[in-house]
C-alpha positions, 0 to 999 in steps of 0.5 A, a space after each residue: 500500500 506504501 508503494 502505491 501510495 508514493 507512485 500516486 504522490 508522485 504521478 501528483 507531484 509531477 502533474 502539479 510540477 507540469 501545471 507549474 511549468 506551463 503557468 510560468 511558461 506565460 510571460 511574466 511582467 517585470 516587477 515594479 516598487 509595488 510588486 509582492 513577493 509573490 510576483 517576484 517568485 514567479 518572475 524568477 522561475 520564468 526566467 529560470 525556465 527561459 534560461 533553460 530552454 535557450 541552453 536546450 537550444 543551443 545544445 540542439 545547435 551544437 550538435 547539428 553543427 557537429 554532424 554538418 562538419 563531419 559530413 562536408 566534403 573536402 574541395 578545392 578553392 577552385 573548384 565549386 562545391 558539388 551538392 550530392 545526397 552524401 551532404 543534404 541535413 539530416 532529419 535530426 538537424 531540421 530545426 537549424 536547417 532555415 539557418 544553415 540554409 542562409 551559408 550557401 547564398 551568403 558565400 555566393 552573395 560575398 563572391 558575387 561582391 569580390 567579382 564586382 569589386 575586381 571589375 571596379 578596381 579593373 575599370 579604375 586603373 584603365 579610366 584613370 590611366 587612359 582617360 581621367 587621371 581625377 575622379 570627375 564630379 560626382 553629377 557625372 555619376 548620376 547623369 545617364 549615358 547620352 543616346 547616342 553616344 557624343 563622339 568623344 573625338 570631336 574638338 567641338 565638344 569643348 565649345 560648350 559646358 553642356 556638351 563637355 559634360 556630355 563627352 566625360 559622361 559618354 567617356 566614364 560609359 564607355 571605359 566601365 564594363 556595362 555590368 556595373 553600369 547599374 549602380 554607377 548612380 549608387 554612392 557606394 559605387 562613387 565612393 568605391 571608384 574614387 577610393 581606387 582611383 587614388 589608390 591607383 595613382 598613388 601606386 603608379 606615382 610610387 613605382 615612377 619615383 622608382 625610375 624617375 632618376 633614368 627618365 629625367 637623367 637625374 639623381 634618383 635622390 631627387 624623387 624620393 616621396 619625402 625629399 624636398 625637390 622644390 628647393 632645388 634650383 635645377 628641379 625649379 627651373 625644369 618645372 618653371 615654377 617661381 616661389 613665393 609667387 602665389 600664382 596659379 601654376 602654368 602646365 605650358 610653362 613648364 621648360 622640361 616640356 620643350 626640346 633642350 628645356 627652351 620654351 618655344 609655343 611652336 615646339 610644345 610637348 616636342 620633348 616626347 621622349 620624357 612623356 613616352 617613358 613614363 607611358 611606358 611605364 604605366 602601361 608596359 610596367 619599369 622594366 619595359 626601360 631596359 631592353 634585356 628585361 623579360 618576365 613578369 605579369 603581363 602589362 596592362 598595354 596587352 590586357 587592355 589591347 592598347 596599340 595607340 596613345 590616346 590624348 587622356 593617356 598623353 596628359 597622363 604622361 604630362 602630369 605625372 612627369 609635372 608631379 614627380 617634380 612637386 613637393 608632397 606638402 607643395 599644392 603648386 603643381 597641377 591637381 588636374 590634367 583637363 588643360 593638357 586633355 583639351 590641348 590634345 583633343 582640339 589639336 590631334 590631327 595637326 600635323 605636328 601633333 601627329 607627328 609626336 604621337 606618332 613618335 610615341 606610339 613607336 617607342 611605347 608599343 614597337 619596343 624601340 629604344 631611343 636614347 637621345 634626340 636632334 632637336 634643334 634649339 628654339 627661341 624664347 617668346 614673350 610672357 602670354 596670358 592664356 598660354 593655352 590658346 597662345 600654344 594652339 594658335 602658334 600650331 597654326 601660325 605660318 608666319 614664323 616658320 624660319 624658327 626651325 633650322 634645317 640642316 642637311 647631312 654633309 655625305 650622301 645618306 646611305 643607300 637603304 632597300 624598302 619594299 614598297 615606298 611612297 613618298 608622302 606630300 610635305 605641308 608647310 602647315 596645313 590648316 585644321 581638317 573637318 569635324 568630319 575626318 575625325 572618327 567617332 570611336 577611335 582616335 586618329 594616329 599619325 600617317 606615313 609621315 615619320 617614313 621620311 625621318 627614315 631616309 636620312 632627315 629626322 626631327 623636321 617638321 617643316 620644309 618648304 615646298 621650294 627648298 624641297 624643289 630646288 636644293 634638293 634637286 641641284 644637290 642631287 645631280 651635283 653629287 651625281 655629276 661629281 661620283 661620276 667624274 671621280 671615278 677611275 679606271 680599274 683593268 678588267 680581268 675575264 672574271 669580272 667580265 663573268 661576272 658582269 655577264 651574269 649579273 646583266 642575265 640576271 638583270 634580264 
């Protein structure tokens, strides 16, 4: 009867002990100043039994997790993770499987985000090396592409502030891929693309400081990042910048743009050779100085498939070479390339911009080395307000066209075999060409004129027509005349009668 008696009592208890864990199981309000000591007790087994059911939960969790690690597959990083029936969740982990469900689209979403950070960064250093050196407004981002597109090519673009907006739009489309073209407008994407971008100019300016010393022919002491060039007398005079002046800097001013560091309007950016390495280093990498080197990643100018300098890729080379000279707490030199971009998009089919480009194009993309340059003195001009406009109409200026001096070689120039050759037509200046001529997605390159530097005359730009015509000539039929009446007589055997025999069958 005891027995039974204490199986009863506890069967009672245990109802009662139930009954009292789904009454507290209730919620419970928090006690206040009024509160009796009775509310307080129920508050704290409430709580009690919240605490316990979390610490059940979380020993569910742990065990789940448990299984779900010793069951994943061992794959490679390359290699995507096949789902097979070896790897479902069992029926004992359901109660996790809505959160354990959310891993596999957070690593897709975290994956998806790396691919759209590297075409960013991507898209960063071509827009920024080949284009735009600075970040463009922020209204350019959130200004839609126009349909059609500007025709980035057109010298006409500048005439209106309307119309250049629309070319830096048209340009920042065409130089991002079009996947990313929907959130261009987001300030993520902006904040992003401008943090790249200086980042991208200060990993190129700090691998160019690296150089700079074989570039400029200069200690390379002098372009160290934390070095003081502004006080030297030499860098000062070479960047055409005056201290305590207080004055905006002036790009074309700047003496190391011209031949033998003497500003002349008409022979602006003629010291190419200073522009065309530093290209070269941004897009072919340093080692692409030095004709021996061999190795490394493959250059941007391959990956990008460049084959030509554009006029934003000029002016990069412009600026770069400008920055190398400045201080770092200077704010002297420029912060904007737009005056070199304008200067190059209104002047690019002018011949002898065509001429420089050309000359660059060869030594950046062809791989020739050029260790040093004939270029003929020019004379000082006087101090213009807008040096930009005084360059581009001394371009089209004929009327001081003896500023050049020609000098023709002493000796005959050595005889040389081409394939097929065709003179092309020497100008004296020929005006601007039509809007027209311009092509609307690529930029024009130089023609055949540099096939005429090959022969024997080189760095001329200009040659009148009638010293083409007469000087030439006359020196020609002289020297002729003089060859054959310098010759001697030599005794012929019978083999060079053979060999004269031969040589006039072979002729027939």
């Amino acid at each position: 009867m005891s027995d039974k008696s204490d199986l009863d009592s506890s069967r009672s208890s245990g109802i009662h002990s139930s009954s009292d864990e789904d009454n507290y199981d209730h919620p419970v309000a928090p006690p206040n100043e009024d509160t009796s000591k009775e509310h307080y007790q129920k508050y704290i087994k409430y709580l009690q039994l919240q605490h316990g059911k979390l610490e059940q939960r979380n020993a569910r969790l742990n065990e789940s997790n448990n299984v779900l690690n010793a069951q994943q597959l061992k794959r490679s990083c390359k290699r995507p993770l096949k789902v097979t029936s070896s790897n479902m969740i069992s029926s004992a982990s359901q109660p996790s499987s809505a959160g354990l469900s959310a891993a596999p689209s957070t690593a897709s979403d975290s994956s998806k985000l790396n691919d759209i950070e590297k075409l960013i960064l991507g898209s960063v250093k071509k827009y920024a090396i080949t284009t735009e050196m600075f970040l463009p407004n922020k209204a350019i981002f959130k200004t839609e592409c126009p349909d059609p597109p500007t025709d980035i090519s057109n010298p006409n673009r500048y005439a209106k502030k309307s119309t250049e907006k629309d070319k830096l739009v048209t340009e920042l489309y065409a130089s991002i891929d079009f996947v990313l073209h929907p959130w261009m407008r987001t300030n993520i994407f902006y904040n992003q693309f401008g943090t790249g971008m200086q980042q991208a100019r200060s990993s190129f300016i700090n691998g160019l400081r690296s150089v700079a010393g074989s570039i400029f022919n200069m200690p390379n002491e002098y372009f160290m990042s934390k070095y003081d060039c502004i006080s030297v007398l030499q860098v000062t005079d070479l960047i055409g910048w005056e201290a305590g002046k207080g004055k905006v800097y002036d790009v074309f001013k700047a003496p190391i743009l011209y031949p033998d560091n003497v500003i002349n309007v008409k022979r602006a950016f003629k010291n190419w050779l200073v522009i065309a390495k530093i290209i070269k280093v941004a897009v072919c990498g340093k080692m692409s100085l030095y004709p021996k080197a061999c190795g490394g990643p493959p250059p941007y100018a391959k990956i990008w498939q460049l084959a030509n300098c554009t006029p934003g890729l000029i002016a990069f080379g412009v600026t770069s070479a400008l920055i190398m000279f400045g201080s770092p707490s200077s704010s002297c030199l420029p912060i904007k390339n737009s005056r070199e971009m304008k200067f190059f998009v209104v002047k690019w089919t002018h011949d002898r911009i065509k001429d420089i480009v050309q000359q660059i194009n060869t030594y950046v993309f062809d791989g020739i080395v050029k260790t040093q340059l004939n270029n003929t003195p020019g004379t000082m001009v006087e101090d213009v307000t807008d040096s930009l406009d005084c360059v581009m109409a001394a371009l089209d200026d004929d009327s001081d066209s003896d500023v050049l001096t020609i000098s023709l070689p002493s000796e005959p120039p050595v005889p040389q075999t081409f394939n097929s050759f065709t003179a092309p037509t020497i100008h004296n200046d020929p005006a601007m060409p039509s809007t027209s001529s311009i092509s609307t997605r690529s930029l024009p390159t130089a023609a055949t004129s540099h096939a005429v530097a090959s022969v024997g005359i080189q760095s001329v730009q200009e040659i009148p027509k009638d010293f083409l015509a007469d000087t030439g000539t006359s020196n020609t039929k002289a020297q002729k005349k003089a060859a054959r009446g310098k010759r001697t007589k030599v005794p012929v055997d019978d083999a060079d009668i053979c060999r004269s025999s031969c040589n006039a069958s072979t002729a027939k």
